[in-house]
TITORGU-53132 format. One record per atom (N, C-alpha, C): z, y, x. Coordinates in steps of 0.05 Angstrom, whole numbers, plus 5000, padded with zeros to 4 digits. Example, Ala and Ser with C-alpha at 12.3 -4.5 7.8 and 13.67 -1.06 7.14 Angstrom:
BEGIN
515648865264515649105246515649345264514249555257514349795273515750015258
***
This chain:
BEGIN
101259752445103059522450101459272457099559252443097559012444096459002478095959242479094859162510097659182533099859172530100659152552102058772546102058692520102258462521101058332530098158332529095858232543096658282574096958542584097758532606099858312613102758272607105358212608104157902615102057772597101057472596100457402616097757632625095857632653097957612668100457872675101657752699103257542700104157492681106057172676104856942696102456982682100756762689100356682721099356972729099156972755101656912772104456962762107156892778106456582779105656502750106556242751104756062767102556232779100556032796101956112826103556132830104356292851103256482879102256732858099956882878101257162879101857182910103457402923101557692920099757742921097757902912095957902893096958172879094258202854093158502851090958442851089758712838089158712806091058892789090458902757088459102752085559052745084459272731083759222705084359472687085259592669083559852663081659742630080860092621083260192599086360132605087260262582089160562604087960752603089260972620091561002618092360942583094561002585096860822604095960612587097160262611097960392640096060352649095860322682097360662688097060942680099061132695100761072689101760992666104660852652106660772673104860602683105460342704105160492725103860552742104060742757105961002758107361012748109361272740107961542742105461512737104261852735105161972708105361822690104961872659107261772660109161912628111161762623111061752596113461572582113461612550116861602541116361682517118261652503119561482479116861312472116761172449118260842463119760852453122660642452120660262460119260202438117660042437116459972470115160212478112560112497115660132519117360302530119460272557119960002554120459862534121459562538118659372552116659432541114759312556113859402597114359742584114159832620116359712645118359642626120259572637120159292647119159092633118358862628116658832656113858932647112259022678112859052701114659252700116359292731117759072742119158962722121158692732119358562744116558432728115058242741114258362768112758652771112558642797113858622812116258592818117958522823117858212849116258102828114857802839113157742863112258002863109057972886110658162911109358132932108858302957106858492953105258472941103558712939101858672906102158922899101658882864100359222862097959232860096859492844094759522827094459722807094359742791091759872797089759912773087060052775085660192751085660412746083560482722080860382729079360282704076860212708075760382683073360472679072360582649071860292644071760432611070660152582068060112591066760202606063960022612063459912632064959882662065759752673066159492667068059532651070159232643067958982630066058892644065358592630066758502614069458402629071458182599070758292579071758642579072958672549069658702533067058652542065158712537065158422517064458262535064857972531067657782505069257992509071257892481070758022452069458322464067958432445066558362425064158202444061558132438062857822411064457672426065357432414066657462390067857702389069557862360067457832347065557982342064758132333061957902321062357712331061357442319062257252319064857292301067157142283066957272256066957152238066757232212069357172200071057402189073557392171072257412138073457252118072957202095073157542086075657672087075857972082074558132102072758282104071458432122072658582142075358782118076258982115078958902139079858622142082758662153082758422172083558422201083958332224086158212238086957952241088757782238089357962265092158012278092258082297094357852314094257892337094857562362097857712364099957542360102757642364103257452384104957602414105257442426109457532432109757252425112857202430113757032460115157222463115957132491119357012487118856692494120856592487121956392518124656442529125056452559125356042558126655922543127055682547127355512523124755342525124855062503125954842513127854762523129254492531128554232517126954052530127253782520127053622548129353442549129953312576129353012584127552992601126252632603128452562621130652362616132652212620132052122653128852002654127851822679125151862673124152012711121152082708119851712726118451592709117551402725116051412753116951172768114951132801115651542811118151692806118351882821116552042809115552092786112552262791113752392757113152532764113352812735111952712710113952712687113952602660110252682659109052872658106152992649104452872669105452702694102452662716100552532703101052342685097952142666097252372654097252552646096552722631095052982647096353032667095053242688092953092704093552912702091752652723089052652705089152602676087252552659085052812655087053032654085853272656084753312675085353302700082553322726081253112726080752882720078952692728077852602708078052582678077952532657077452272652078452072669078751752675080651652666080651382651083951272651083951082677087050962671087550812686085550522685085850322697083950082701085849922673087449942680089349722655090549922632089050052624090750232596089650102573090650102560089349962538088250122510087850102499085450252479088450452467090350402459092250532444093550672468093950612494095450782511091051102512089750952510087851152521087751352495087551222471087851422446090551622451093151542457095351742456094851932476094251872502093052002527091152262513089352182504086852352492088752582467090652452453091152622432093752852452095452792467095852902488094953162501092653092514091353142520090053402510090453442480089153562468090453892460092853692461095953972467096954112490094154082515095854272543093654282555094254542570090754622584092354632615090354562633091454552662090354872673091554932685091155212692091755202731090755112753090755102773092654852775095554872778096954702788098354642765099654782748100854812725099854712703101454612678100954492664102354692639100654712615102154962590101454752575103854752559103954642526103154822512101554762488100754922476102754912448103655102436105155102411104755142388104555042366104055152331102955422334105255622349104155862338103655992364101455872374099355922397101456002419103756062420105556022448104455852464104955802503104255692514107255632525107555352543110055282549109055162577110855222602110155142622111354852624110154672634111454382637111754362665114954302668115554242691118353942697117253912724118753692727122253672740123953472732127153452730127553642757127253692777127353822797127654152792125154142780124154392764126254482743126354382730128354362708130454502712131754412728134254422741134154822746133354802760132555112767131455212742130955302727129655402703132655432692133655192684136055222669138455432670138655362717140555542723139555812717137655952725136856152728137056322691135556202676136656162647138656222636140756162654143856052640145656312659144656442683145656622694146356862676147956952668148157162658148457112628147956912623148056842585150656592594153656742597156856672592156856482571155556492539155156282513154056082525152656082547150555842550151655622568153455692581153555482609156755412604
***
């Protein structure tokens, strides 16, 4: 289950940069025939994720899939390596990364100033790592603490959450669309 979450993230991610083609390679065999429909299962758990998968490809014009062997794979060599020099107080037991997939956090900016998206000082600060000429020491401190809660990822902007969730930040425009699409099909909601 762990690795097709990881998967589920990877492709999220990639929709959300908006990239019509991907190549996924993958040493989990099982994963990728899964996904591939060579292999099938029966265990209730992983179909909601295969399922999950398919929807997203869903997203691209062209989306395939690749076995790689475990020694191929740099990354997983490389996350390996970084495990494995982290030290847990208990030897014996391994915090494991739960990832919740949660469709909509709503909080609504009334009025985005000068037309420009509630986060631009903030995305702005993040590529250039400059303030403005007139900010003043307390606008540059809140900026920086800010700052400290969202990673820029190409165009996109993720909030980061308490419990390591990421949240895409988007603007009233944006909004708008998220909500409807959201609200389609959930009759309680709208």
């Amino acid at each position: 289950m762990a690795e097709y979450e990881a998967c589920i993230l990877g492709i999220r991610m990639t929709v959300n940069m908006n990239i019509n083609e991907l190549l996924v390679l993958g040493d989990s065999d099982l994963l990728i025939h899964q996904v591939q429909g060579e292999w099938t299962t029966k265990n209730v758990k992983i179909l909601l994720y295969l399922y999950c998968i398919k929807e997203l490809c869903k997203k691209f014009t062209k989306i395939e899939f690749k076995h790689i062997l475990r020694i191929q794979n740099e990354f997983v060599d490389a996350f390996t390596t970084v495990s494995s020099m982290t030290h847990h107080p208990d030897k014996n037991y391994i915090d494991f990364i739960k990832i919740e997939v949660r469709y909509v956090y709503y909080f609504h900016v009334e009025e985005e100033p000068y037309n420009k998206p509630w986060y631009y000082d903030i995305k702005r600060f993040l590529e250039t790592r400059e303030y403005l000429e007139n900010d003043t020491k307390d606008q540059k401190r809140a900026l920086r603490r800010l700052a400290n809660h969202v990673f820029l990822n190409g165009e996109v902007l993720y909030w980061r959450t308490p419990d390591l969730g990421h949240l895409t930040c988007v603007d009233t425009t944006k909004e708008t669309e998220v909500l409807e699409e959201y609200t389609e099909g959930h009759e309680d909601l709208t």
